[in-house]
Legacy VTK file of the C-alpha trace (Angstrom):
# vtk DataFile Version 3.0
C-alpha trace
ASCII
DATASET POLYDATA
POINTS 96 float
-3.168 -24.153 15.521
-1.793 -20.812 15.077
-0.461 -20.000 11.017
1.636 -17.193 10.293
0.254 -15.844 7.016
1.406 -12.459 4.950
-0.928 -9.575 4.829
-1.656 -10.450 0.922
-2.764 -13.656 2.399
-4.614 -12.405 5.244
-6.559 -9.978 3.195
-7.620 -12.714 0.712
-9.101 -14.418 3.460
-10.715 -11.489 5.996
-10.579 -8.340 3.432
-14.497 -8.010 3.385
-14.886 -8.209 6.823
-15.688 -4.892 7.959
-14.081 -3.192 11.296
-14.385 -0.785 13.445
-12.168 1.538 15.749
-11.646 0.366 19.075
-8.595 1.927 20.766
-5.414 3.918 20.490
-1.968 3.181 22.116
1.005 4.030 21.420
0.919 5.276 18.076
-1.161 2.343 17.098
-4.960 2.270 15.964
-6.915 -0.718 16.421
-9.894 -1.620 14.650
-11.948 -5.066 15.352
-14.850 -6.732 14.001
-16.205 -9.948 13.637
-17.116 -12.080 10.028
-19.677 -13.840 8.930
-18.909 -17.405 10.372
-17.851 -15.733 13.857
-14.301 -15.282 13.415
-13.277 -12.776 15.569
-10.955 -10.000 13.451
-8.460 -7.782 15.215
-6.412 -5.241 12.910
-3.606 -2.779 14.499
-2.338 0.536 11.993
0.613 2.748 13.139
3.680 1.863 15.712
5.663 4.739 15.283
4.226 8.411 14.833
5.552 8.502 10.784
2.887 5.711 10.163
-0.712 7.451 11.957
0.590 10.948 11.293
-2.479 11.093 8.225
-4.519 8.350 8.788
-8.035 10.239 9.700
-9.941 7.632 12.294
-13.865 7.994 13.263
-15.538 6.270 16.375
-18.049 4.123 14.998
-17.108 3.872 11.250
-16.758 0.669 9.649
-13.869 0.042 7.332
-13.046 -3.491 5.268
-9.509 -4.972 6.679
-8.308 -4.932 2.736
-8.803 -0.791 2.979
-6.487 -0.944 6.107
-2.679 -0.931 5.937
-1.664 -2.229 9.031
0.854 -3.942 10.897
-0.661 -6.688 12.464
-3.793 -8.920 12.241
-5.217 -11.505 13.720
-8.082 -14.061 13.319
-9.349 -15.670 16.335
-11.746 -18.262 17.217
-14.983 -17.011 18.290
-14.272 -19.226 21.341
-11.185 -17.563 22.056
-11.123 -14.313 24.440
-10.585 -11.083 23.711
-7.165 -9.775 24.485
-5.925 -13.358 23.774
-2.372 -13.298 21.745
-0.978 -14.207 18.246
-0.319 -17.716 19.826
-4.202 -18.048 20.074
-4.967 -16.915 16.493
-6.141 -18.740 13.597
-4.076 -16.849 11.320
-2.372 -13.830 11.844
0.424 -11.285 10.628
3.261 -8.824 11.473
4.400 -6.597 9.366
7.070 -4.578 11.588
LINES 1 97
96 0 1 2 3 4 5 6 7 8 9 10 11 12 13 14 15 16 17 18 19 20 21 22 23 24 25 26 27 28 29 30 31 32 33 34 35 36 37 38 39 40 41 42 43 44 45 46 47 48 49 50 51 52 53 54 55 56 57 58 59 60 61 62 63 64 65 66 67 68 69 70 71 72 73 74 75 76 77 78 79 80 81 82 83 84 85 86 87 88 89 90 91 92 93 94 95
């Protein structure tokens, strides 16, 4: 069952877990890795251009979700598919 956390709380739980860079739309990064136990992490940075204008983003580099400030996050399953919504997550935040 989905729980709606804040990103404090989400970082407490999935800080360490290192992402990566994935894709760019709409003035929003997202990064996505996976932790230790298989829990599939999904991090999004921006929305608007005021928010990415200096955030500095390499293909391939890993960065811990605690060093991110972004919008949303979500923890899935590692059952769940990818592209699956917040309704799917373990956990996950907005911070519009």
């Amino acid at each position: 069952m989905v729980q709606q956390v804040t990103q404090t709380e989400f970082n407490k739980l999935y800080g360490d877990v290192e992402v990566e860079f994935v894709s760019y739309y709409k003035y929003s990064f997202t990064f996505s890795g996976v932790a230790d136990d298989g829990t599939r992490i999904v991090v999004s940075v921006g929305g608007c251009a005021d928010d990415i204008y200096k955030m500095d983003v390499t293909a391939g580099e890993k960065v811990k979700v605690e060093d991110l400030y972004g919008s949303y996050g979500a923890a899935y399953d590692k059952d769940v598919e990818v592209g699956a919504s917040y309704e799917d997550a373990i956990h996950f935040y907005m911070d519009y």
